[in-house]
NURO-629309 format. One line per field, with one value per residue: residue number from 1; x, y, z of N, C-alpha, C in turn. Coordinates in steps of 0.02 Angstrom, whole numbers, always signed. Atoms other than C-alpha are relative to their C-alpha. Layout:
N
k <- NUM	...
npx <- X	...
npy <- Y	...
npz <- Z	...
capx <- X	...
capy <- Y	...
capz <- Z	...
cpx <- X	...
cpy <- Y	...
cpz <- Z	...
REM end
This chain:
69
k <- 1	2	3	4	5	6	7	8	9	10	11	12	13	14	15	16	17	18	19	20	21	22	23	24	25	26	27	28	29	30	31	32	33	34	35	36	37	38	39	40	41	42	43	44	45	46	47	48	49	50	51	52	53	54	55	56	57	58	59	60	61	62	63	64	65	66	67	68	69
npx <- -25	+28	+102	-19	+33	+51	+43	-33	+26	+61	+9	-10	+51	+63	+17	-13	+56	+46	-11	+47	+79	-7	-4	+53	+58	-19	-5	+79	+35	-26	+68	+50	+13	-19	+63	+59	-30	-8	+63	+17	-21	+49	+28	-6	-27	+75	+48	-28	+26	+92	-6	-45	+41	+33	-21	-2	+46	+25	-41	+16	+61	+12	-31	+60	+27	-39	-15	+78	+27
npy <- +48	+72	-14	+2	+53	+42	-4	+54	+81	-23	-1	+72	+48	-15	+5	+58	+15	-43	+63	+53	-23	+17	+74	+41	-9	+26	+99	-4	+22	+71	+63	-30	+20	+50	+23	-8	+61	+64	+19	+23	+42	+43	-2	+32	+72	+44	+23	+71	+67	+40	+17	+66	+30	+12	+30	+53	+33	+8	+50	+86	+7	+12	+42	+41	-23	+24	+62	+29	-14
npz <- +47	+0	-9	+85	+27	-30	+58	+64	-38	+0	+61	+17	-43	+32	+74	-7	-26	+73	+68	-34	+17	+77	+31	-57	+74	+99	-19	-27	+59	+29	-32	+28	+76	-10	-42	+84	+73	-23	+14	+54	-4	-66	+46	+75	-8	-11	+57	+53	-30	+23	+78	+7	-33	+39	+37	-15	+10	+85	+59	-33	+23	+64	-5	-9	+62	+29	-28	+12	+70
capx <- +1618	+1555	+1364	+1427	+1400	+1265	+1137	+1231	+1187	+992	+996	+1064	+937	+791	+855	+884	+694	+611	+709	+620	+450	+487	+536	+400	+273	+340	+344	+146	+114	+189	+82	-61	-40	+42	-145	-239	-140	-152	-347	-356	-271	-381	-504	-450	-381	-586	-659	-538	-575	-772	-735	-633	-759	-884	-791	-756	-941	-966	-839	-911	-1081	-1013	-916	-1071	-1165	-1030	-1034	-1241	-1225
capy <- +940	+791	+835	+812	+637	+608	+699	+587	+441	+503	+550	+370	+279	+375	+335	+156	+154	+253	+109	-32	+49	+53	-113	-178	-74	-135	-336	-289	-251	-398	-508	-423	-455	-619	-679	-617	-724	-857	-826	-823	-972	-1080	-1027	-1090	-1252	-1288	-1251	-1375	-1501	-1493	-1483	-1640	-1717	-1697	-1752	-1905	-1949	-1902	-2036	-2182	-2125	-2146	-2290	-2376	-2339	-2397	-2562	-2590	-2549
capz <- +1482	+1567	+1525	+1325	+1289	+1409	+1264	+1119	+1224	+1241	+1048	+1004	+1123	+1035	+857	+908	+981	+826	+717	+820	+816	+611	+582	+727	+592	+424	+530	+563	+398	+320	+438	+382	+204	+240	+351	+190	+71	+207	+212	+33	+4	+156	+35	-139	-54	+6	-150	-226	-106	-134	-322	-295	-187	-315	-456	-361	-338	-534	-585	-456	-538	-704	-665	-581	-753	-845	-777	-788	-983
cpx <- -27	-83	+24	-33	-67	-70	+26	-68	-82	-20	+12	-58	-74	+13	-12	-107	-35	+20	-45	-53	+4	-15	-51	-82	+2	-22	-91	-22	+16	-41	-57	-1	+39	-85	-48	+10	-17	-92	-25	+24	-54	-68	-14	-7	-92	-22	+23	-16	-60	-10	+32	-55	-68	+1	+2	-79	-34	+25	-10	-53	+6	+49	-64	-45	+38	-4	-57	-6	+57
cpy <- -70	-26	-20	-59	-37	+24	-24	-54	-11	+12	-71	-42	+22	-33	-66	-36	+13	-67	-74	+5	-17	-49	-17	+19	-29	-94	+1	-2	-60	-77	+17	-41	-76	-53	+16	-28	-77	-4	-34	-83	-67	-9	-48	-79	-44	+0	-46	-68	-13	-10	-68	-41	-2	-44	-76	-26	-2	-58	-81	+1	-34	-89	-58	-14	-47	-82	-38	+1	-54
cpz <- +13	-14	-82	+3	+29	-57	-43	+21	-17	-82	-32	+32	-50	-75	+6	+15	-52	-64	-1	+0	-75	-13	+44	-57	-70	+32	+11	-72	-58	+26	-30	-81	+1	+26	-59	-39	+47	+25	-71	-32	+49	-51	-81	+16	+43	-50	-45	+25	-11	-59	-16	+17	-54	-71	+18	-6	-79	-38	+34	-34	-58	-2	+10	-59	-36	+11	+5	-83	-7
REM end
């Protein structure tokens, strides 16, 4: 009788470990696709900056222009 709950115990410890592996996989893939949105993103936010950066020297050009006519 006293051997009973000591396999409970051992069945609870495994489910408890198998749940932690789970969620430790599901928290992996969430980074994952979290680091891809946060590449893509790193991305957008340069080509806006050199599109900005361009714009800016288009509107000193036209400004400079503007100001000889």
């Amino acid at each position: 009788m006293t051997d009973a709950p000591f396999p409970n115990r051992l069945d609870r410890i495994e489910q408890i470990i198998l749940g932690v592996a789970e969620r430790q996989a599901n928290t992996q893939a969430q980074l994952d696709v979290l680091s891809q949105e946060m590449r893509e993103l790193t991305s957008n936010v340069d080509r806006v900056l050199g599109r900005s950066a361009i714009l800016d020297d288009v509107l000193l050009e036209l400004r400079d222009s503007h100001e000889q006519l």
